[in-house]
C-alpha angles and dihedrals in degrees: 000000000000124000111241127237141203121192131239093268093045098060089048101060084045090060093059101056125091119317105245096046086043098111123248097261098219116190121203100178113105122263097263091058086046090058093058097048135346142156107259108257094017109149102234107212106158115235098252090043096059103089092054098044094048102124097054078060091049101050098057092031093104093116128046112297120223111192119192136167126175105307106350111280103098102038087053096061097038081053090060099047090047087054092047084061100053096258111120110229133162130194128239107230115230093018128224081331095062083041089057095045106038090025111022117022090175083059111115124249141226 
């Protein structure tokens, strides 16, 4: 099955709903790469640490969950190993870099 994904713009009209429907931001890039650009209130749980940090996901996973990274590797394939465990995820195409070009052009770039 295919991972869903939302664009740029979607998530962030999606961000600006209600509080209790705006999706969970998990990102899945590693510290360093937070600290040069992220969506405010993302979650930052690094690629390789998700499996073990699971639960922390699942326990504020009780809205949708949007899972992103640089460009949209990573965050696809988090995406899909959140789905194998029974958390709905989906994966924003193009990553923090597609949010800074479609969303937030002051956002820095790497």
């Amino acid at each position: 099955m295919p991972v869903r994904e939302v664009s740029a713009h979607q998530l962030a009209r999606a961000l600006e709903g209600p509080e209790a429907e705006r999706p969970l931001v998990l990102d899945v890039r590693n510290p360093d790469e937070v600290r040069v650009a992220s969506i405010p209130g993302s979650l930052n749980v690094p690629l390789q640490e998700l499996p073990a940090r699971l639960e922390e996901v699942r326990e504020v996973a009780d809205r949708p969950v949007v899972v992103l990274c640089h460009l949209g590797v990573r965050s696809y394939h988090a995406a899909a190993f959140l789905e194998s465990v029974g958390i709905s995820a989906a994966s924003l195409r193009g990553g923090i870099e597609g949010w800074a070009v479609e969303v937030d052009p002051r956002m820095p770039r790497y």
